[in-house]
C-alpha positions as CSV (number, residue, x, y, z in Angstrom):
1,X,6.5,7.6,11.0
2,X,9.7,8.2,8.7
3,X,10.1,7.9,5.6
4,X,11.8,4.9,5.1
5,X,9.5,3.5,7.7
6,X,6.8,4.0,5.2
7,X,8.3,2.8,2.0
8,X,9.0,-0.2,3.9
9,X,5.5,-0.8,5.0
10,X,3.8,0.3,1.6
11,X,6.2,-2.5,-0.1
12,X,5.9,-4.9,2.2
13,X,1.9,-3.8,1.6
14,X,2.7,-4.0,-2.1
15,X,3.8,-7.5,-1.8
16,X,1.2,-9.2,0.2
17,X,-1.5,-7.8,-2.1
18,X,0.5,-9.1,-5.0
19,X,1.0,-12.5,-3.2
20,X,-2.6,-12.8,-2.1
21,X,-4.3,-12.0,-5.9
22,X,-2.3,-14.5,-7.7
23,X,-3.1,-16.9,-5.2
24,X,-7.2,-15.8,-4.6
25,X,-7.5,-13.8,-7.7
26,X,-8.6,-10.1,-8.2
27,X,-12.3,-10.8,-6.8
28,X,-11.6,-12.1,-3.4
29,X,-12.4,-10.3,-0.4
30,X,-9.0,-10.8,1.3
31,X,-7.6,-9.1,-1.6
32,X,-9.7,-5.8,-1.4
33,X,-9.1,-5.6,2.2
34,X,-5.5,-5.6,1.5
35,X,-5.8,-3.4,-1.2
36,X,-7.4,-0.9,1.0
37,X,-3.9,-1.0,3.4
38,X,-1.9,-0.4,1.0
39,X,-3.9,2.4,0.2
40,X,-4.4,4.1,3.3
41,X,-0.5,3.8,3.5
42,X,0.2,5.7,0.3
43,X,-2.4,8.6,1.4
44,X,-0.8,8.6,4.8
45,X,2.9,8.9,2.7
46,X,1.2,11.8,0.4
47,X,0.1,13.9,3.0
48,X,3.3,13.6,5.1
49,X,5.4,14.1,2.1
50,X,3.6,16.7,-0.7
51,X,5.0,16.9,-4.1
52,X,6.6,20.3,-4.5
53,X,5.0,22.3,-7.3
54,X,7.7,23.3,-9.7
Protein backbone atom coordinates (compact mmCIF):
# COMPACT_ATOMS: atom_id res chain seq x y z
CA UNK A 1 0.00 0.00 0.00
CA UNK A 2 1.24 3.66 -0.75
CA UNK A 3 1.49 6.19 1.15
CA UNK A 4 -1.30 8.28 0.35
CA UNK A 5 -3.23 5.16 0.30
CA UNK A 6 -2.63 4.86 3.93
CA UNK A 7 -3.14 8.38 5.23
CA UNK A 8 -6.40 8.06 3.45
CA UNK A 9 -7.40 5.00 5.20
CA UNK A 10 -5.93 5.98 8.72
CA UNK A 11 -8.28 9.35 8.41
CA UNK A 12 -11.02 7.88 7.09
CA UNK A 13 -10.22 5.39 10.32
CA UNK A 14 -9.72 8.52 12.34
CA UNK A 15 -13.12 9.73 11.47
CA UNK A 16 -15.30 6.84 11.98
CA UNK A 17 -13.86 6.37 15.51
CA UNK A 18 -14.46 9.99 16.13
CA UNK A 19 -18.05 9.67 14.72
CA UNK A 20 -18.88 6.44 16.55
CA UNK A 21 -17.64 7.80 20.38
CA UNK A 22 -19.67 10.82 20.24
CA UNK A 23 -22.48 8.96 19.16
CA UNK A 24 -21.88 5.52 21.64
CA UNK A 25 -19.46 7.16 24.01
CA UNK A 26 -15.83 6.11 24.92
CA UNK A 27 -17.06 2.62 26.66
CA UNK A 28 -18.78 1.04 23.82
CA UNK A 29 -17.54 -1.92 22.22
CA UNK A 30 -18.01 -0.70 18.65
CA UNK A 31 -15.75 1.95 19.60
CA UNK A 32 -12.77 -0.21 20.79
CA UNK A 33 -13.03 -2.33 17.87
CA UNK A 34 -12.65 0.67 15.80
CA UNK A 35 -10.07 1.94 17.80
CA UNK A 36 -8.07 -1.17 17.23
CA UNK A 37 -8.26 -0.38 13.13
CA UNK A 38 -7.11 2.64 13.29
CA UNK A 39 -4.43 1.25 15.14
CA UNK A 40 -3.27 -1.52 13.33
CA UNK A 41 -3.18 1.08 10.38
CA UNK A 42 -0.84 3.42 12.00
CA UNK A 43 1.62 0.35 12.96
CA UNK A 44 1.26 -0.89 9.41
CA UNK A 45 2.27 3.13 8.26
CA UNK A 46 5.23 2.96 10.97
CA UNK A 47 6.82 0.12 9.85
CA UNK A 48 6.54 0.85 6.11
CA UNK A 49 7.63 4.35 6.72
CA UNK A 50 10.49 4.61 9.81
CA UNK A 51 11.32 7.90 11.21
CA UNK A 52 14.90 8.71 10.19
CA UNK A 53 17.13 9.21 13.10
CA UNK A 54 18.79 12.59 12.80
Amino acid sequence: MGSEEYKDRIEQARQELNKLALEYGMQDVRVLRQSVKLDALLNGYSECHPEKDD
